[in-house]
N, C-alpha and C positions, 0 to 999 in steps of 0.2 A: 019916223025919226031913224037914220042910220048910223050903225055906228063911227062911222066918218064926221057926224056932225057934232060929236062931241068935241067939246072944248077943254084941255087943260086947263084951270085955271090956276094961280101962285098958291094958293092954298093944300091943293089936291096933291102938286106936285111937291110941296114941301111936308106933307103928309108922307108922298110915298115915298121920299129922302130917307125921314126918319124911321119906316118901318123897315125899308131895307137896311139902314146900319143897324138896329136894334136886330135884327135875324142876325147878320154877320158877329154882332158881338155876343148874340147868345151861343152861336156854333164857337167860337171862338173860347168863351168858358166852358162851354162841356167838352174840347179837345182839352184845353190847358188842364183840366178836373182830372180826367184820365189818365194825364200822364202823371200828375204827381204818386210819389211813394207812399204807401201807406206805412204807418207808423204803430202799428197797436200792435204788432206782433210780440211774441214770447222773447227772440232774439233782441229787440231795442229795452226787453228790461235786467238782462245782463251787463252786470257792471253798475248797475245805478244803484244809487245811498236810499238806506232805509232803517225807523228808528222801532228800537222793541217796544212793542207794549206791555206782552205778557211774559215771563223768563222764558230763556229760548234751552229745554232740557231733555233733548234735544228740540221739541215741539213749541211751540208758540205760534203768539201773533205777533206783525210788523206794519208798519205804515208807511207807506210808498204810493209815493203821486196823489196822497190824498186818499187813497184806500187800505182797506184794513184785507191782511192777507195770511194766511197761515205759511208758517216756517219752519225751515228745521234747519240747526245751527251743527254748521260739519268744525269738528273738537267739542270745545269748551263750553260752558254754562253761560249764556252771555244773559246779563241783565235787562229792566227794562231802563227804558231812557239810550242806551249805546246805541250808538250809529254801527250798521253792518253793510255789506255788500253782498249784491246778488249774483252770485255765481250760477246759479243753474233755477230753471222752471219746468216743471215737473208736473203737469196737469192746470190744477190751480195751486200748487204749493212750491214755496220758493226753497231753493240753499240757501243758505246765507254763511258768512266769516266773518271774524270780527274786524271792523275798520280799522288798520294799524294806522 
């Protein structure tokens, strides 16, 4: 048998249709993946609301995006329950000011 006597048949060929779109749309999501921005940096949680849990004197805790974070409130005593804003990230530890 040579390989000349091979025969496509509609099956084979509609087989290799869909393996080759499935390659192209997988190259296609790992460029598009690549390019998007990452978003978990220090800088994107600058500026975002966060509520006290513990008093902020200046030291407490706060909860932002769903997690619990140690803080330190630049002025005043802020309580728990207040909404504050994050001005600065500092390792794992946030600034915070009181939401006016």
């Amino acid at each position: 048998m040579d390989i000349m006597d091979f025969e496509m048949t509609g099956p084979i060929i509609i087989a290799i249709v869909f393996a080759v779109a499935f390659i192209i749309f997988v190259i296609y999501a790992i460029v598009k993946g690549q390019r998007l921005k990452l978003s978990a940096g220090v800088e994107e949680m600058i500026g975002k609301e966060a509520v006290v849990q513990t008093t902020l004197d200046p030291k407490g805790t706060v909860l932002t995006e769903g997690e619990l974070w140690t803080a330190i409130a630049e002025g005043s005593t802020i309580e728990p329950g207040e909404e504050v804003l994050i001005t600065k990230v500092e390792g794992l530890k946030l600034w915070v000011t009181k939401k006016i």
